[in-house]
N, CA, C and O atoms as a DFTB+ gen file, in Angstrom:
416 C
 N C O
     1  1     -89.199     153.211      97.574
     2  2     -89.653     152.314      98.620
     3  2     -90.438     151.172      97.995
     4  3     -90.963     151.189      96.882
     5  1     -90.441     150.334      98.737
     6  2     -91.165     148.861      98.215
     7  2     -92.805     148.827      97.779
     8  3     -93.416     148.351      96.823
     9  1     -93.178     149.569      98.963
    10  2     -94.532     149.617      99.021
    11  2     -95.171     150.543      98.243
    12  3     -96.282     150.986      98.537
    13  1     -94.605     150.841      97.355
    14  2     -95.485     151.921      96.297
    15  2     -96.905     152.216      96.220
    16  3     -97.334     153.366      96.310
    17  1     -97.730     151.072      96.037
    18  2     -99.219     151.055      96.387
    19  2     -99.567     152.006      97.456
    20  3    -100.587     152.670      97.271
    21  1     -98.803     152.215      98.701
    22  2     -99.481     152.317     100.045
    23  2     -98.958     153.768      99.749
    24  3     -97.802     154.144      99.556
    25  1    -100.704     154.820      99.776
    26  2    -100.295     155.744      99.912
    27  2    -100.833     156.548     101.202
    28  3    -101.558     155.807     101.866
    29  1    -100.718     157.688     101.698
    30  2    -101.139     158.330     102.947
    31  2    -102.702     158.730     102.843
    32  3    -102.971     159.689     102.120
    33  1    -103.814     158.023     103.556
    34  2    -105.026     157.969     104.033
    35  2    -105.684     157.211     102.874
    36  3    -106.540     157.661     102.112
    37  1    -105.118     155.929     102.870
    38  2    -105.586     155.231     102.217
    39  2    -105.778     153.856     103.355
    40  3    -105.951     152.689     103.006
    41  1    -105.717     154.221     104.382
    42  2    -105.582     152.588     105.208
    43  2    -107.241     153.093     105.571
    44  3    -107.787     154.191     105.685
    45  1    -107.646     151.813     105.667
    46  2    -109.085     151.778     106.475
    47  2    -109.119     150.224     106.653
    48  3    -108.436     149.343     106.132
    49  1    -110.717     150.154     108.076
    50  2    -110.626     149.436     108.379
    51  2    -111.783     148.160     107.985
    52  3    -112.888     148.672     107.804
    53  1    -111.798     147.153     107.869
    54  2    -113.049     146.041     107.034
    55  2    -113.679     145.194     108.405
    56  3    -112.978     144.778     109.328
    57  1    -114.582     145.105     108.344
    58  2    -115.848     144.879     109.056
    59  2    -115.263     143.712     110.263
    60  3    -115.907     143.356     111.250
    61  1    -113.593     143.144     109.807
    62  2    -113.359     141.871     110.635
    63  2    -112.469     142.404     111.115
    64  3    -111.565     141.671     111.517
    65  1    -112.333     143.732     111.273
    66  2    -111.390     144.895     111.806
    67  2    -109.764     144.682     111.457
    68  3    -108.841     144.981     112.215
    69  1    -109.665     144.197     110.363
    70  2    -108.430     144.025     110.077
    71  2    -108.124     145.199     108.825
    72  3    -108.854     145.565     107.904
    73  1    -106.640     145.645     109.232
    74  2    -106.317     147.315     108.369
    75  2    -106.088     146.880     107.201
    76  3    -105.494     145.818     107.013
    77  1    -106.694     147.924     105.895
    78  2    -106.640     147.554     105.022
    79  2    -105.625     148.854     104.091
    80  3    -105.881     150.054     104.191
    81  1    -104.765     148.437     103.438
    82  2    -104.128     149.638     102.654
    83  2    -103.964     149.265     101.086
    84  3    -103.720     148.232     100.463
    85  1    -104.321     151.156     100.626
    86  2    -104.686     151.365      99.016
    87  2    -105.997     150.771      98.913
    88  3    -106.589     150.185      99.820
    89  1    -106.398     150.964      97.752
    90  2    -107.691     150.835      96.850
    91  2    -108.401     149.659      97.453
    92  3    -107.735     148.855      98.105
    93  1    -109.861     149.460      97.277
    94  2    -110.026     148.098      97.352
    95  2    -110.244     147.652      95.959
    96  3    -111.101     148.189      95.257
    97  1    -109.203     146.309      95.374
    98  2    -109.475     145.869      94.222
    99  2    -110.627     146.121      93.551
   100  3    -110.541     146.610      92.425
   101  1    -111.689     145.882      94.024
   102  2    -112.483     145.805      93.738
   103  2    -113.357     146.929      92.854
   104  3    -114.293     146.872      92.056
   105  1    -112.568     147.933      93.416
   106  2    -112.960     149.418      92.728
   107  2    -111.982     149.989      91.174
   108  3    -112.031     150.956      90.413
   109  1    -111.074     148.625      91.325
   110  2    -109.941     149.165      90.364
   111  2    -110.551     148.510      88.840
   112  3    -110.958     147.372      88.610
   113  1    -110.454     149.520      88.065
   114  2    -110.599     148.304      86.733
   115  2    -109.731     148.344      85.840
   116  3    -108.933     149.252      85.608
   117  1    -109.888     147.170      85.213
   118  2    -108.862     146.178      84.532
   119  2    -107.189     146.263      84.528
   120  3    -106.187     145.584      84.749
   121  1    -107.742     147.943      84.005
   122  2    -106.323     148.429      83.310
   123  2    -105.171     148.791      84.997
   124  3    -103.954     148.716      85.163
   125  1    -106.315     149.173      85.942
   126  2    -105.712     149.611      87.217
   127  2    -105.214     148.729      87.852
   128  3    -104.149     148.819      88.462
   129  1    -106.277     147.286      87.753
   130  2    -105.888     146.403      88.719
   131  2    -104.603     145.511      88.050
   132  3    -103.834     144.784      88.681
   133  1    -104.598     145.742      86.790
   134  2    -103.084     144.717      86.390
   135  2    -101.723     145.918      86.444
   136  3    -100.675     145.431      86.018
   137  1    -101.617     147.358      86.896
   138  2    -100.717     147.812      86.940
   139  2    -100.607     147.459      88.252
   140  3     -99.490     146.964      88.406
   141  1    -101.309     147.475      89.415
   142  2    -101.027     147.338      90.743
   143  2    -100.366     145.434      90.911
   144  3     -99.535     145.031      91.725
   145  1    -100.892     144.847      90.138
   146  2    -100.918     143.540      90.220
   147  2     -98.921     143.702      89.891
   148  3     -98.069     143.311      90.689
   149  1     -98.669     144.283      88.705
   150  2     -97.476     144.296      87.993
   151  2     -97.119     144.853      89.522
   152  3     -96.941     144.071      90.456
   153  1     -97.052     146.002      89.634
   154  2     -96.385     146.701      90.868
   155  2     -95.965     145.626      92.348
   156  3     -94.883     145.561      92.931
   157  1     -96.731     145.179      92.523
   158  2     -96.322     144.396      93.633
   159  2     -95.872     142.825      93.756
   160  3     -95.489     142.083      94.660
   161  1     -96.074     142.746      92.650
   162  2     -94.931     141.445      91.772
   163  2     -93.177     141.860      91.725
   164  3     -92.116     141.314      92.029
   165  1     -93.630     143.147      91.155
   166  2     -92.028     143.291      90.706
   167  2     -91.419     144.031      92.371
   168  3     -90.214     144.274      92.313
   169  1     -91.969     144.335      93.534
   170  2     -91.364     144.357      94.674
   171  2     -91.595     143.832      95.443
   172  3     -91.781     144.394      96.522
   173  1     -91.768     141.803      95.244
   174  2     -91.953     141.215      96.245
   175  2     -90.854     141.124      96.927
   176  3     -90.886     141.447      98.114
   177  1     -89.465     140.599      96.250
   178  2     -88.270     140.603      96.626
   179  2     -87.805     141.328      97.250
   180  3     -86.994     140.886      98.064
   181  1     -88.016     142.590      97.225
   182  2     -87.485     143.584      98.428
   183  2     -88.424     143.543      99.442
   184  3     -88.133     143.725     100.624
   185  1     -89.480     143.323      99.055
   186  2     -90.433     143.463     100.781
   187  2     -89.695     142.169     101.140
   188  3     -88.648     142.421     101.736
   189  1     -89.964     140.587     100.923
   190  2     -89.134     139.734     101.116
   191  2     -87.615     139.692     102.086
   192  3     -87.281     139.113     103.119
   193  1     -86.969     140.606     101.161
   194  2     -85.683     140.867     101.606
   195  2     -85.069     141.776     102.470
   196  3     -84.102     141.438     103.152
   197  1     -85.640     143.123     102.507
   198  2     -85.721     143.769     103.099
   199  2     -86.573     144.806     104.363
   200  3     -86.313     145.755     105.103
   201  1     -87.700     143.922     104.026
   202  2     -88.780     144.562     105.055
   203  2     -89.132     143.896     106.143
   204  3     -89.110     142.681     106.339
   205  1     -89.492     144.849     106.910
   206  2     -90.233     144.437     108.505
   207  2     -91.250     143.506     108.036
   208  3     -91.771     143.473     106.921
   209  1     -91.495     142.634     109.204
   210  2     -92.329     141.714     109.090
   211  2     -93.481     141.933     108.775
   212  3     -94.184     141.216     108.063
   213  1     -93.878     143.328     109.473
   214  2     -95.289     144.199     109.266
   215  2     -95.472     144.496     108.040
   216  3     -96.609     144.434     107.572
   217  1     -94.302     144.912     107.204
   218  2     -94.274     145.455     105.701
   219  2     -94.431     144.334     104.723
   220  3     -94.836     144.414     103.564
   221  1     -93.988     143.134     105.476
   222  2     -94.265     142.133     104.914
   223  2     -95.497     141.356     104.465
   224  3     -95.958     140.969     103.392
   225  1     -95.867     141.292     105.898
   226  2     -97.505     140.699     106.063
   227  2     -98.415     141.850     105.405
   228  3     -99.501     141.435     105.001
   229  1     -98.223     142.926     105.264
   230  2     -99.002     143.850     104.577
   231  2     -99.146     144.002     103.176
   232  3    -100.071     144.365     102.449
   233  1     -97.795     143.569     102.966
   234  2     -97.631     143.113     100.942
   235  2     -97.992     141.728     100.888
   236  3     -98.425     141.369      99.793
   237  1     -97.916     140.703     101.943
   238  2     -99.038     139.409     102.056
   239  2    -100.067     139.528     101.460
   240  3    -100.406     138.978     100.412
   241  1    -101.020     140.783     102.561
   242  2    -102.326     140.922     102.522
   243  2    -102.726     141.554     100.947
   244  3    -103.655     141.143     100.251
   245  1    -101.901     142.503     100.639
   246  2    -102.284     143.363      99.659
   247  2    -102.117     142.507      98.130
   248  3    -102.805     142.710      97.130
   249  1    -101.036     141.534      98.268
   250  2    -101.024     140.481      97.211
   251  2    -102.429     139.910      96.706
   252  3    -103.100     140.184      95.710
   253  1    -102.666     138.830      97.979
   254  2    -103.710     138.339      97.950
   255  2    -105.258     138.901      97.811
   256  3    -106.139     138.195      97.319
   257  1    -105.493     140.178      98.271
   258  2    -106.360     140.954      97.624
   259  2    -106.253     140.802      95.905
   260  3    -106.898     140.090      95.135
   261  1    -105.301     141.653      95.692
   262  2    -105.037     141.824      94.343
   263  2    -104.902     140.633      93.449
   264  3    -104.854     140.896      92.248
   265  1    -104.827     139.313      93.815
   266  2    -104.522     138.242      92.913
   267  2    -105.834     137.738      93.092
   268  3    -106.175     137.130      92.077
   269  1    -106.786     137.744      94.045
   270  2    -107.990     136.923      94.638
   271  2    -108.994     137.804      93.503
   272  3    -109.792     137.256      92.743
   273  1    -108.698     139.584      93.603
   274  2    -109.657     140.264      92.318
   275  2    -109.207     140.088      91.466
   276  3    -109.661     141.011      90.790
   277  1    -108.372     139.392      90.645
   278  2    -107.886     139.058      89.091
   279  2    -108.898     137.829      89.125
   280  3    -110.046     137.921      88.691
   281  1    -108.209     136.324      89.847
   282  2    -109.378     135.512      89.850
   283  2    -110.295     135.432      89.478
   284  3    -110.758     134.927      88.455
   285  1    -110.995     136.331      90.927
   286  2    -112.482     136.405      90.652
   287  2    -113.147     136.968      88.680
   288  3    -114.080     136.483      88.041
   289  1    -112.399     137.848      88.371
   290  2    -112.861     138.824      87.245
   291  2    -112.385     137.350      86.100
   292  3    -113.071     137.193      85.090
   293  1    -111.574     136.679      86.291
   294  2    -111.007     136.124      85.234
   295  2    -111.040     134.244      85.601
   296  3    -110.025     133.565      85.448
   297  1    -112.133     133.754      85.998
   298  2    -112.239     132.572      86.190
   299  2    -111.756     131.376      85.060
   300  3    -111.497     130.190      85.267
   301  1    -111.733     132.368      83.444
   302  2    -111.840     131.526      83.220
   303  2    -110.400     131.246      81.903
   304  3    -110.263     130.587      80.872
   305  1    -109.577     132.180      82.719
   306  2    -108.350     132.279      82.130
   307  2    -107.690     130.845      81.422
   308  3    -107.906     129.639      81.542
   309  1    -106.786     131.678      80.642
   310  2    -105.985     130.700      79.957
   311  2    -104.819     130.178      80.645
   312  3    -104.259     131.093      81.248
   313  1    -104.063     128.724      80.833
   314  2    -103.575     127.693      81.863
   315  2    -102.829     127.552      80.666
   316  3    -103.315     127.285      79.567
   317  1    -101.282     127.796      80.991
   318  2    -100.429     126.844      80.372
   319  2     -99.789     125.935      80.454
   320  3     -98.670     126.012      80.961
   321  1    -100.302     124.752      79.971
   322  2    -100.051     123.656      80.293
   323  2     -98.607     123.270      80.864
   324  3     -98.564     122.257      81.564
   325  1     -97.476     123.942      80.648
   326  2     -96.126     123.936      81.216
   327  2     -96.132     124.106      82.647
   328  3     -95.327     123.574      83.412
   329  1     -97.339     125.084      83.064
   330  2     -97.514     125.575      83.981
   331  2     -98.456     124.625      85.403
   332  3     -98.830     124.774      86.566
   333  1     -98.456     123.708      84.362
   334  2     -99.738     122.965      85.627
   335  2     -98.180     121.955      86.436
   336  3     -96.974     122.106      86.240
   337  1     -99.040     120.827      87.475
   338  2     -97.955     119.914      87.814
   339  2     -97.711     119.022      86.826
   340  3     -96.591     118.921      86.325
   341  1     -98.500     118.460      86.540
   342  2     -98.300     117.832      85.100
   343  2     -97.333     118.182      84.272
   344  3     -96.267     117.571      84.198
   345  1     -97.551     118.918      83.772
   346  2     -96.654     119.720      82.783
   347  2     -95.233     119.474      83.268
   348  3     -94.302     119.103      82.552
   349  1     -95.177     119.741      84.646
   350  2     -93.930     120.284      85.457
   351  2     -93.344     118.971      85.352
   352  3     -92.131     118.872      85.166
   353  1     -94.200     117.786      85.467
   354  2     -93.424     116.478      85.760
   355  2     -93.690     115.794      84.375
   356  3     -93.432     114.592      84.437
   357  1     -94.155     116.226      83.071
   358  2     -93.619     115.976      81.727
   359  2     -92.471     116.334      81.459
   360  3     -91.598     115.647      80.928
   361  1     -92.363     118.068      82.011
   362  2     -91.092     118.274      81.173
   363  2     -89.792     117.749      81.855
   364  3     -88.727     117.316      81.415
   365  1     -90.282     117.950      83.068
   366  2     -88.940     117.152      83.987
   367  2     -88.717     115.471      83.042
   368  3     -87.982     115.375      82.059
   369  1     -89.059     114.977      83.289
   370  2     -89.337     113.496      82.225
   371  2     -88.701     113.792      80.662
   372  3     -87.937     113.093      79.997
   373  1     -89.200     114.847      80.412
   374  2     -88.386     115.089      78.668
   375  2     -86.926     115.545      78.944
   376  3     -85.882     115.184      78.401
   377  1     -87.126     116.346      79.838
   378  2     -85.194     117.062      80.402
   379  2     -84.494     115.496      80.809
   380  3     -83.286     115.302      80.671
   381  1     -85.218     114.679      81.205
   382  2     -84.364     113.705      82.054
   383  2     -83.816     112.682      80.254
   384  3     -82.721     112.290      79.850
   385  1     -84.811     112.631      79.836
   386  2     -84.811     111.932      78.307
   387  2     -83.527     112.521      77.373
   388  3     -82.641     111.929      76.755
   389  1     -83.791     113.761      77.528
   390  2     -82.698     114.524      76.493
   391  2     -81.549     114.424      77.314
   392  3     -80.565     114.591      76.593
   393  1     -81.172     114.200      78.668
   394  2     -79.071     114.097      78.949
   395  2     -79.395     112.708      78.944
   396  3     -78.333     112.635      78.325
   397  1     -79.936     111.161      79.043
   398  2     -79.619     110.451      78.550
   399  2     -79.384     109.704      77.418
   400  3     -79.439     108.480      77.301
   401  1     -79.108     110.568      76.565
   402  2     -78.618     110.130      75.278
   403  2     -77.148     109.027      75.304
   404  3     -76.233     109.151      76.118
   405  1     -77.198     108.177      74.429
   406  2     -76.083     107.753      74.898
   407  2     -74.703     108.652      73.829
   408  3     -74.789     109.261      72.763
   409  1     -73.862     108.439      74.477
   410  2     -72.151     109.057      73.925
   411  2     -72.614     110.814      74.103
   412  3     -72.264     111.737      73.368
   413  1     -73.590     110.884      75.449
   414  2     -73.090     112.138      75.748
   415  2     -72.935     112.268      77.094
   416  3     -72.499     113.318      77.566
C-alpha cells in the first residue's frame, strides 16, 4: 500500500483539531526522519495516481510535515546551483547555445 508510514493508532488529534497520522517529525531523528522522508517521496506517484482524495490530502499533509522538519533541522543546507531558477534559466540558455551550432 502507498501509505506505508500510516500505521494503526497512530492518528491523533493537534490543538487546531486537524487529524494527524504517524510520528510527529519532530520526535524522529535524523536517521528516522530521512527514511520516512525517502518513504513518501518514493510513493508520491501512487498516492497521486491512485488514491482517494483523502489518501491524498493525507500524504499532502504528511509530506509537508516531514519536509517542513528537514527544513527546520537543516536551514542551512547545501543549494545546487542547477537547482535554483537561475540555474534553470542558465542551463536552458547553454542547451539553447549547444543545438545552435551552425552545420548541425
Amino acid at each position: 500500500m502507498f501509505v506505508q508510514w500510516m500505521k494503526e493508532g497512530t492518528d491523533t488529534t493537534s490543538e487546531r483539531g486537524a487529524t494527524m497520522t504517524g510520528v510527529d517529525p519532530s520526535r524522529l531523528d535524523d536517521q528516522q526522519l530521512m527514511k520516512e522522508l525517502e518513504t513518501i517521496h518514493r510513493t508520491r506517484h501512487d498516492a497521486l495516481l491512485y488514491g482517494s482524495t483523502d489518501a491524498l490530502r493525507t500524504h499532502n499533509v504528511r509530506m509537508a510535515e516531514l519536509e517542513g522538519e528537514y527544513l527546520r533541522r537543516n536551514p542551512r543546507r547545501p543549494v545546487a546551483a542547477g537547482r535554483t531558477r537561475e540555474g534553470a534559466r542558465d542551463r536552458g540558455c547553454q542547451d539553447t547555445a549547444d543545438t545552435a551550432t551552425p552545420g548541425g
